[in-house]
N, C-alpha and C positions, 0 to 999 in steps of 0.2 A: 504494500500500500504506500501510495508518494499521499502525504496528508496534506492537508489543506494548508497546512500554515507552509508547507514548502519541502523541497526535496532533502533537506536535512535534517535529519529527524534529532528531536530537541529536549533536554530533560529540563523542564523549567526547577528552580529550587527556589525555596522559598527558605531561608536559612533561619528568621526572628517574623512574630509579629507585632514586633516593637517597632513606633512611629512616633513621629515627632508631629503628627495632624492625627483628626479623625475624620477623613473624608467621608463623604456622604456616600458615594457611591463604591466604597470601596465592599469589594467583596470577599474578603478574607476578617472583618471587623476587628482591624489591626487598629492600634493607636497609643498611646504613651504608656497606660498603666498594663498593656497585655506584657506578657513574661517567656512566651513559648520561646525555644530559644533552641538550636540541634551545633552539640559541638564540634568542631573542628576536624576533630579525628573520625568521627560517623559522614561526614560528609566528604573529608578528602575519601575517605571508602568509597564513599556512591560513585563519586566521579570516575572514579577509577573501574569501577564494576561498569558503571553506564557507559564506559568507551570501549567496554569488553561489550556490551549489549549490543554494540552498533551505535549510538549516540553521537554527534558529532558537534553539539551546540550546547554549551551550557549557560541557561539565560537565569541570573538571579534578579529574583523581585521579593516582594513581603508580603506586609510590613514595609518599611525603609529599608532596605538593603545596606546603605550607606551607615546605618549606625549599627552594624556585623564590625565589628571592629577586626576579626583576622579576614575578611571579605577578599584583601588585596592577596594573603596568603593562597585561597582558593582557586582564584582565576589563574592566578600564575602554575600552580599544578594541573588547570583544565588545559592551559596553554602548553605545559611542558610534554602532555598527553596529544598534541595534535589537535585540540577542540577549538572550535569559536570560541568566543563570548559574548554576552550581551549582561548590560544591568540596568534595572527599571528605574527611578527615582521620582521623588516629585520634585527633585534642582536645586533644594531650599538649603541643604547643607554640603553642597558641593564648591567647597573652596579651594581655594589653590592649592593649601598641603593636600588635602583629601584627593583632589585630580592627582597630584604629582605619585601620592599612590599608586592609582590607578592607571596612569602613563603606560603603555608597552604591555597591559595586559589585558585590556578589555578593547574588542572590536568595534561595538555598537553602543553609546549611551543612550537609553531611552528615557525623555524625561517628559512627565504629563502636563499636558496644555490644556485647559477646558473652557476653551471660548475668550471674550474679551476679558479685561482683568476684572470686574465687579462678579463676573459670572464664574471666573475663578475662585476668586474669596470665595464667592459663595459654596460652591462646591464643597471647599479646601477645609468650610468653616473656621478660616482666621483672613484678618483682613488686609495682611501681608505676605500674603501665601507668593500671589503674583510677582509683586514686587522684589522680595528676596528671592527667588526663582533666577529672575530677570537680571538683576546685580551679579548672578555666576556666570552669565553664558561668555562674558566675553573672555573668564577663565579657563570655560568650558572652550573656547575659540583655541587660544594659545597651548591647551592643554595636545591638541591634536589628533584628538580622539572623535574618529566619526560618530555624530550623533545624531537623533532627531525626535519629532515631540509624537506624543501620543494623545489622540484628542478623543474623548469621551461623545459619541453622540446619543440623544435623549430624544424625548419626543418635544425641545422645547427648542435647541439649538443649532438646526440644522441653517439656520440664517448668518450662525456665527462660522460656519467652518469654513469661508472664504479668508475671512478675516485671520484665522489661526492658520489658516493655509500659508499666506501672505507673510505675518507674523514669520513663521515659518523659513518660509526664504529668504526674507531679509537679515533673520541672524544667522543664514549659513547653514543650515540645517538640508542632510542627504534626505530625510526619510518624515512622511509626515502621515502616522496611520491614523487610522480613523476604525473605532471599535465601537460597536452597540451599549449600550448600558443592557446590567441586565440586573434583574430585579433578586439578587444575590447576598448573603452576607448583610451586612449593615444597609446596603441599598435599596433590602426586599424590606427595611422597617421606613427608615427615612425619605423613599422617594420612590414610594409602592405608585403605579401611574403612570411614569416616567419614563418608560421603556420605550423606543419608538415603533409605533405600531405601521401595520402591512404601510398606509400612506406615509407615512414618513419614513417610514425604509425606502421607500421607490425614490424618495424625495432626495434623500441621501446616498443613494446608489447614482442617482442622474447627477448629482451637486460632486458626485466623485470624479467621476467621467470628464465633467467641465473642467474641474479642476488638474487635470492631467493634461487635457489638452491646452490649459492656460499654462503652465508650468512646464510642459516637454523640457526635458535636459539640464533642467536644471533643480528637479527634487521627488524622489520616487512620492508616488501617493498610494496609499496601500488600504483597502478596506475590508473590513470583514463579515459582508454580505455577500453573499453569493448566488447569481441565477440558477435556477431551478435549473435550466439548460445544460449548463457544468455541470448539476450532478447527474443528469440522465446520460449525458454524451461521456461522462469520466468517471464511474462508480468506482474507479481501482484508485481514485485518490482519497475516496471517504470511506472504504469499506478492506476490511481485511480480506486478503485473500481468501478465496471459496476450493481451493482446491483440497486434497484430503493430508497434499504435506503441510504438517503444522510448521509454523517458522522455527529457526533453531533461533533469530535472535529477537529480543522482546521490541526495537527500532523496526523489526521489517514489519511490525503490525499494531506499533503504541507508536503514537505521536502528535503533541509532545506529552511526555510524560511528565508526571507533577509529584514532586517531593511537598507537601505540605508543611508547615511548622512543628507538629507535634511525632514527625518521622514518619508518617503515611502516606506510600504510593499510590498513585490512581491516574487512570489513564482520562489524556485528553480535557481535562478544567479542574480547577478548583471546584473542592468540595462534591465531585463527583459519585455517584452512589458507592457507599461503602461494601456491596455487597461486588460490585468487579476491583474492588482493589487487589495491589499484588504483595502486599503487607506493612509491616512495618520494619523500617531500618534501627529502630531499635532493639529488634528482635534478632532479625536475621539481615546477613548480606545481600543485600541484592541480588548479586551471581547465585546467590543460592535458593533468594524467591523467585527470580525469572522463570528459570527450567521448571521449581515447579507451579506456575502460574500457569507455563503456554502448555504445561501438559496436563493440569486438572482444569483450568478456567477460563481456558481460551475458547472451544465452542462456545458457552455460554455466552463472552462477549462476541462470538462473532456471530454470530444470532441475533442475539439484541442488536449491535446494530445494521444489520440486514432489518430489520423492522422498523425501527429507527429512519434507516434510507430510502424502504420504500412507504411510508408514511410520507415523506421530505417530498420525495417525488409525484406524488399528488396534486392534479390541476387545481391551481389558485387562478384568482383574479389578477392581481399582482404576484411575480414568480421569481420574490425576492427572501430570502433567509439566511438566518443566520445561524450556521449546523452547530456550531460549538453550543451553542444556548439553546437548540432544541435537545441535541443527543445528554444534554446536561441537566435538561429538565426530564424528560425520559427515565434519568437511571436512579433518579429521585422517587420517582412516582410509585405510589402504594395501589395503583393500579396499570389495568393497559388501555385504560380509555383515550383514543385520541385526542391529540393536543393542539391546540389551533397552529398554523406554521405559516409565518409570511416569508 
Protein backbone atom coordinates (compact mmCIF):
# COMPACT_ATOMS: atom_id res chain seq x y z
CA UNK A 1 0.00 0.00 0.00
CA UNK A 2 1.71 3.71 -1.14
CA UNK A 3 -0.64 5.68 1.76
CA UNK A 4 -2.12 8.78 1.36
CA UNK A 5 0.19 10.80 3.13
CA UNK A 6 2.93 9.72 0.60
CA UNK A 7 5.33 7.11 -0.77
CA UNK A 8 7.39 7.08 2.52
CA UNK A 9 5.86 5.45 4.98
CA UNK A 10 6.13 7.60 8.24
CA UNK A 11 6.10 6.79 12.09
CA UNK A 12 4.71 9.85 13.56
CA UNK A 13 6.00 10.09 17.53
CA UNK A 14 4.52 11.98 19.80
CA UNK A 15 7.26 11.96 22.54
CA UNK A 16 5.27 14.40 25.73
CA UNK A 17 1.96 15.88 25.93
CA UNK A 18 3.37 18.76 27.56
CA UNK A 19 2.54 22.27 25.93
CA UNK A 20 3.06 25.54 26.44
CA UNK A 21 -0.82 26.41 24.87
CA UNK A 22 -4.08 24.70 25.11
CA UNK A 23 -5.24 24.91 21.75
CA UNK A 24 -8.66 24.57 20.98
CA UNK A 25 -8.58 22.35 18.33
CA UNK A 26 -5.96 20.30 19.32
CA UNK A 27 -6.54 16.76 19.22
CA UNK A 28 -4.21 14.98 21.48
CA UNK A 29 -5.67 17.46 24.74
CA UNK A 30 -2.15 18.23 25.35
CA UNK A 31 -1.40 21.48 27.33
CA UNK A 32 0.86 22.80 30.29
CA UNK A 33 -0.23 20.79 33.24
CA UNK A 34 -0.48 17.18 31.06
CA UNK A 35 2.69 14.84 32.31
CA UNK A 36 2.67 11.86 29.74
CA UNK A 37 6.18 11.86 28.87
CA UNK A 38 8.09 8.36 26.83
CA UNK A 39 11.98 8.30 27.80
CA UNK A 40 14.63 8.59 25.65
CA UNK A 41 15.88 5.17 25.67
CA UNK A 42 12.09 3.52 24.72
CA UNK A 43 12.03 5.68 21.87
CA UNK A 44 15.71 5.74 20.59
CA UNK A 45 14.39 1.80 20.41
CA UNK A 46 11.21 2.57 18.31
CA UNK A 47 13.21 4.38 15.91
CA UNK A 48 15.58 1.87 15.52
CA UNK A 49 12.83 -1.02 15.21
CA UNK A 50 10.64 1.29 12.90
CA UNK A 51 13.73 1.45 10.38
CA UNK A 52 13.99 -2.27 10.72
CA UNK A 53 9.89 -2.10 9.85
CA UNK A 54 10.53 -0.34 6.74
CA UNK A 55 9.91 3.26 8.04
CA UNK A 56 11.74 5.93 6.40
CA UNK A 57 10.30 9.36 8.03
CA UNK A 58 10.28 10.05 11.56
CA UNK A 59 7.88 13.08 12.18
CA UNK A 60 7.75 14.25 15.85
CA UNK A 61 4.73 16.31 17.19
CA UNK A 62 2.70 16.29 20.60
CA UNK A 63 2.09 18.07 22.73
CA UNK A 64 5.11 20.60 22.00
CA UNK A 65 7.76 18.69 20.66
CA UNK A 66 10.15 21.41 21.36
CA UNK A 67 9.85 21.40 25.19
CA UNK A 68 11.21 17.16 24.69
CA UNK A 69 14.29 18.49 25.91
CA UNK A 70 16.65 15.31 24.54
CA UNK A 71 14.38 15.81 21.09
CA UNK A 72 17.61 17.06 19.24
CA UNK A 73 19.36 13.76 20.67
CA UNK A 74 16.45 11.63 18.73
CA UNK A 75 16.57 13.10 15.23
CA UNK A 76 20.10 12.87 15.16
CA UNK A 77 19.96 8.91 15.74
CA UNK A 78 16.63 8.81 13.03
CA UNK A 79 19.30 10.78 10.83
CA UNK A 80 22.30 8.42 11.67
CA UNK A 81 19.63 5.43 10.65
CA UNK A 82 19.18 6.86 7.15
CA UNK A 83 15.51 8.41 8.19
CA UNK A 84 13.94 11.92 7.28
CA UNK A 85 12.70 14.01 9.69
CA UNK A 86 10.12 16.33 10.29
CA UNK A 87 8.86 18.28 13.69
CA UNK A 88 5.42 19.95 14.31
CA UNK A 89 5.60 23.01 16.52
CA UNK A 90 3.37 25.98 17.11
CA UNK A 91 6.92 28.43 16.44
CA UNK A 92 6.34 30.15 19.92
CA UNK A 93 9.57 28.73 21.54
CA UNK A 94 11.76 28.22 18.75
CA UNK A 95 14.80 30.60 19.21
CA UNK A 96 17.98 30.78 18.04
CA UNK A 97 19.64 28.24 20.63
CA UNK A 98 16.68 25.89 20.21
CA UNK A 99 17.10 26.03 16.04
CA UNK A 100 20.81 25.91 16.58
CA UNK A 101 19.99 22.48 18.07
CA UNK A 102 18.01 21.53 15.60
CA UNK A 103 20.50 22.65 12.78
CA UNK A 104 21.64 19.52 10.56
CA UNK A 105 19.17 17.32 11.91
CA UNK A 106 15.77 17.97 11.05
CA UNK A 107 14.50 18.11 7.34
CA UNK A 108 11.10 19.75 7.60
CA UNK A 109 9.83 22.35 10.29
CA UNK A 110 6.35 22.34 10.53
CA UNK A 111 4.86 25.01 12.25
CA UNK A 112 0.96 25.92 12.73
CA UNK A 113 -0.70 28.81 11.13
CA UNK A 114 -4.54 29.25 11.75
CA UNK A 115 -5.74 32.16 9.77
CA UNK A 116 -5.13 35.94 10.23
CA UNK A 117 -3.54 36.78 13.72
CA UNK A 118 -6.97 37.53 15.82
CA UNK A 119 -8.17 34.08 14.55
CA UNK A 120 -4.83 32.79 15.70
CA UNK A 121 -5.10 33.93 19.26
CA UNK A 122 -8.08 32.65 19.17
CA UNK A 123 -7.44 29.26 18.39
CA UNK A 124 -4.05 29.35 20.38
CA UNK A 125 -6.24 30.63 23.39
CA UNK A 126 -3.48 33.24 24.28
CA UNK A 127 -3.36 36.42 22.79
CA UNK A 128 0.21 36.31 21.62
CA UNK A 129 0.32 33.15 20.21
CA UNK A 130 0.72 34.80 16.74
CA UNK A 131 2.94 37.40 17.60
CA UNK A 132 5.71 35.40 19.26
CA UNK A 133 5.31 32.60 16.56
CA UNK A 134 6.08 35.40 14.08
CA UNK A 135 9.37 37.09 16.08
CA UNK A 136 11.06 33.32 15.26
CA UNK A 137 10.69 32.89 11.80
CA UNK A 138 13.24 35.14 10.75
CA UNK A 139 15.53 32.67 13.02
CA UNK A 140 13.73 30.01 11.75
CA UNK A 141 15.16 31.81 8.04
CA UNK A 142 18.98 31.97 9.00
CA UNK A 143 18.46 28.74 10.85
CA UNK A 144 18.27 26.98 7.27
CA UNK A 145 16.02 24.41 7.91
CA UNK A 146 13.25 23.94 5.35
CA UNK A 147 10.07 24.74 6.78
CA UNK A 148 6.41 25.49 6.23
CA UNK A 149 3.12 26.24 8.17
CA UNK A 150 0.38 24.14 8.70
CA UNK A 151 -3.19 25.78 8.40
CA UNK A 152 -6.08 24.21 10.32
CA UNK A 153 -9.25 24.42 8.01
CA UNK A 154 -12.94 24.64 9.87
CA UNK A 155 -16.15 25.33 8.67
CA UNK A 156 -15.52 29.03 9.58
CA UNK A 157 -12.09 29.87 7.73
CA UNK A 158 -12.00 28.96 4.46
CA UNK A 159 -11.88 32.98 3.49
CA UNK A 160 -8.73 33.08 5.45
CA UNK A 161 -6.52 30.52 3.71
CA UNK A 162 -5.59 32.91 0.92
CA UNK A 163 -4.28 35.15 3.39
CA UNK A 164 -2.15 32.23 5.32
CA UNK A 165 -1.23 31.02 1.82
CA UNK A 166 0.37 34.58 1.08
CA UNK A 167 1.60 34.80 4.76
CA UNK A 168 3.12 31.82 3.66
CA UNK A 169 5.29 32.95 0.82
CA UNK A 170 6.37 35.88 1.93
CA UNK A 171 8.39 34.49 4.87
CA UNK A 172 9.90 31.83 2.73
CA UNK A 173 8.17 29.01 3.59
CA UNK A 174 8.40 25.47 0.92
CA UNK A 175 5.22 23.84 2.10
CA UNK A 176 1.84 25.22 3.13
CA UNK A 177 -0.73 22.30 4.19
CA UNK A 178 -3.89 22.66 4.76
CA UNK A 179 -5.62 19.91 7.08
CA UNK A 180 -9.45 19.48 8.08
CA UNK A 181 -10.25 20.12 11.74
CA UNK A 182 -11.67 17.24 13.08
CA UNK A 183 -13.92 17.01 15.98
CA UNK A 184 -11.13 15.04 18.18
CA UNK A 185 -9.45 15.28 21.43
CA UNK A 186 -10.03 18.78 23.07
CA UNK A 187 -11.63 19.91 19.73
CA UNK A 188 -14.76 17.36 20.00
CA UNK A 189 -15.48 19.47 23.42
CA UNK A 190 -14.50 23.16 22.55
CA UNK A 191 -15.45 23.45 18.86
CA UNK A 192 -18.11 20.45 18.43
CA UNK A 193 -19.62 22.21 14.98
CA UNK A 194 -16.75 23.29 13.46
CA UNK A 195 -15.65 20.68 11.36
CA UNK A 196 -16.04 21.62 7.71
CA UNK A 197 -18.98 20.07 6.28
CA UNK A 198 -19.44 18.27 2.41
CA UNK A 199 -19.97 22.48 1.32
CA UNK A 200 -17.03 23.66 2.73
CA UNK A 201 -14.96 20.86 2.00
CA UNK A 202 -15.79 21.45 -1.81
CA UNK A 203 -15.08 25.03 -0.99
CA UNK A 204 -11.60 24.38 0.21
CA UNK A 205 -10.68 21.76 -2.08
CA UNK A 206 -11.49 24.52 -5.03
CA UNK A 207 -9.76 27.54 -2.68
CA UNK A 208 -6.68 24.71 -2.88
CA UNK A 209 -6.57 24.28 -6.45
CA UNK A 210 -6.59 28.24 -6.92
CA UNK A 211 -4.03 28.43 -4.68
CA UNK A 212 -1.51 26.24 -6.46
CA UNK A 213 -2.01 27.78 -9.45
CA UNK A 214 -1.42 31.25 -7.89
CA UNK A 215 1.64 30.13 -6.22
CA UNK A 216 3.24 27.52 -9.09
CA UNK A 217 7.20 27.30 -8.15
CA UNK A 218 7.23 28.90 -5.63
CA UNK A 219 5.43 26.88 -2.50
CA UNK A 220 4.02 23.37 -2.54
CA UNK A 221 0.24 23.47 -1.20
CA UNK A 222 -0.76 20.26 0.05
CA UNK A 223 -4.39 19.24 1.27
CA UNK A 224 -5.84 16.68 2.94
CA UNK A 225 -9.00 16.13 1.01
CA UNK A 226 -9.35 13.81 -1.29
CA UNK A 227 -11.62 13.17 -4.48
CA UNK A 228 -13.75 10.37 -4.28
CA UNK A 229 -12.14 9.65 -7.98
CA UNK A 230 -8.44 8.96 -6.33
CA UNK A 231 -9.92 6.56 -4.22
CA UNK A 232 -11.82 4.59 -6.98
CA UNK A 233 -9.12 4.83 -9.66
CA UNK A 234 -6.05 4.15 -6.75
CA UNK A 235 -7.47 1.72 -3.98
CA UNK A 236 -3.74 0.30 -3.54
CA UNK A 237 -2.92 3.76 -1.92
CA UNK A 238 -5.71 3.47 0.97
CA UNK A 239 -6.02 -0.18 1.28
CA UNK A 240 -3.68 -2.89 2.38
CA UNK A 241 -2.82 -5.39 0.16
CA UNK A 242 -5.65 -8.08 -0.68
CA UNK A 243 -3.60 -10.70 -1.63
CA UNK A 244 -3.03 -13.88 0.69
CA UNK A 245 0.94 -12.89 1.33
CA UNK A 246 0.76 -11.01 4.53
CA UNK A 247 3.42 -8.27 4.57
CA UNK A 248 6.70 -9.38 6.28
CA UNK A 249 7.15 -5.52 7.17
CA UNK A 250 4.55 -3.56 9.35
CA UNK A 251 5.56 0.16 6.56
CA UNK A 252 4.25 -2.17 3.52
CA UNK A 253 0.72 -1.83 5.02
CA UNK A 254 0.62 0.91 8.20
CA UNK A 255 1.05 4.34 7.25
CA UNK A 256 1.86 6.51 9.20
CA UNK A 257 2.11 4.87 12.08
CA UNK A 258 1.40 6.70 15.51
CA UNK A 259 3.47 6.22 18.66
CA UNK A 260 1.03 8.13 21.19
CA UNK A 261 2.24 9.71 24.49
CA UNK A 262 1.52 7.06 26.96
CA UNK A 263 3.66 4.38 24.56
CA UNK A 264 0.66 3.08 22.27
CA UNK A 265 0.90 2.02 18.72
CA UNK A 266 -2.00 2.58 16.30
CA UNK A 267 -2.16 2.73 12.81
CA UNK A 268 -2.89 5.75 10.73
CA UNK A 269 -4.23 8.80 13.44
CA UNK A 270 -4.23 9.67 16.72
CA UNK A 271 -6.32 8.06 19.05
CA UNK A 272 -7.22 5.52 16.70
CA UNK A 273 -9.55 2.49 17.82
CA UNK A 274 -7.71 0.80 20.48
CA UNK A 275 -8.86 -2.51 19.55
CA UNK A 276 -6.26 -2.46 15.91
CA UNK A 277 -3.52 -1.26 17.86
CA UNK A 278 -0.18 -3.07 17.80
CA UNK A 279 0.73 -2.49 21.56
CA UNK A 280 2.41 -0.89 23.63
CA UNK A 281 6.29 0.04 23.77
CA UNK A 282 6.31 -0.15 27.10
CA UNK A 283 5.71 -3.45 27.12
CA UNK A 284 7.35 -4.94 24.38
CA UNK A 285 9.72 -3.87 21.33
CA UNK A 286 8.33 -3.02 18.57
CA UNK A 287 10.29 -5.66 16.20
CA UNK A 288 8.61 -7.95 18.42
CA UNK A 289 4.86 -6.46 18.35
CA UNK A 290 5.03 -6.05 14.49
CA UNK A 291 5.53 -9.91 13.59
CA UNK A 292 3.13 -10.49 15.98
CA UNK A 293 0.40 -7.96 14.94
CA UNK A 294 0.65 -8.70 11.00
CA UNK A 295 0.26 -12.36 11.93
CA UNK A 296 -2.66 -12.25 14.50
CA UNK A 297 -4.40 -8.71 13.57
CA UNK A 298 -3.65 -7.94 10.36
CA UNK A 299 -6.89 -9.59 8.48
CA UNK A 300 -8.98 -7.99 10.86
CA UNK A 301 -7.49 -4.57 10.00
CA UNK A 302 -7.47 -5.31 6.54
CA UNK A 303 -11.03 -6.00 6.60
CA UNK A 304 -12.01 -3.05 8.21
CA UNK A 305 -10.61 -1.02 6.09
CA UNK A 306 -11.90 -2.79 2.96
CA UNK A 307 -15.30 -1.49 4.54
CA UNK A 308 -14.08 1.50 5.41
CA UNK A 309 -13.05 2.10 1.52
CA UNK A 310 -15.95 0.88 0.17
CA UNK A 311 -18.29 2.96 2.20
CA UNK A 312 -15.74 6.13 1.20
CA UNK A 313 -16.58 5.09 -2.23
CA UNK A 314 -20.05 5.79 -2.27
CA UNK A 315 -21.81 8.35 -4.68
CA UNK A 316 -22.18 11.65 -2.90
CA UNK A 317 -23.38 14.85 -4.18
CA UNK A 318 -20.13 16.57 -3.48
CA UNK A 319 -17.13 13.78 -3.82
CA UNK A 320 -14.82 15.21 -1.58
CA UNK A 321 -13.35 13.42 1.90
CA UNK A 322 -11.29 13.36 4.12
CA UNK A 323 -10.14 9.35 4.69
CA UNK A 324 -7.92 9.82 7.76
CA UNK A 325 -11.18 11.36 9.72
CA UNK A 326 -13.50 8.94 8.25
CA UNK A 327 -11.34 5.42 8.62
CA UNK A 328 -10.70 7.27 12.39
CA UNK A 329 -14.10 7.70 13.05
CA UNK A 330 -14.95 4.02 11.88
CA UNK A 331 -12.45 2.39 14.21
CA UNK A 332 -14.03 4.24 17.03
CA UNK A 333 -17.46 3.20 16.49
CA UNK A 334 -19.52 0.86 18.87
CA UNK A 335 -21.36 0.09 15.86
CA UNK A 336 -21.31 -0.52 11.95
CA UNK A 337 -23.90 1.86 11.06
CA UNK A 338 -22.85 4.04 8.24
CA UNK A 339 -21.38 7.24 8.78
CA UNK A 340 -22.06 10.35 6.65
CA UNK A 341 -18.78 10.88 4.20
CA UNK A 342 -18.04 14.12 2.26
Amino acid sequence: MVPPSGPHPIIQIHPTRRCNLRCLHCYSTSGPAERDLLGVETLTSVIEDARGQGYEVASFSGGEPILYKPLSELLRHAKSLGMRTTVTSNGMLLGAERLDELTGCVDVLAISLDGLPESHNKMRACNQAFERMQANLEAVRKSRIDFGFIFTLTQHNVNEMEWAARFAVEQGAKLFHIHPLEEVGRAGETLCGSRPDEIESAFGFLEAERLRTLYANRIIVQLDLFHRDVLTRHPERFLPAEDECRPERLADCVSPLILEADGTLVPLGYSFGRQYSIGSVLHSRLRTLAPLWLAEDYPRFQQFCGNVYREACKPSELPFLNWYELIGMRSTATNFAPIQVF
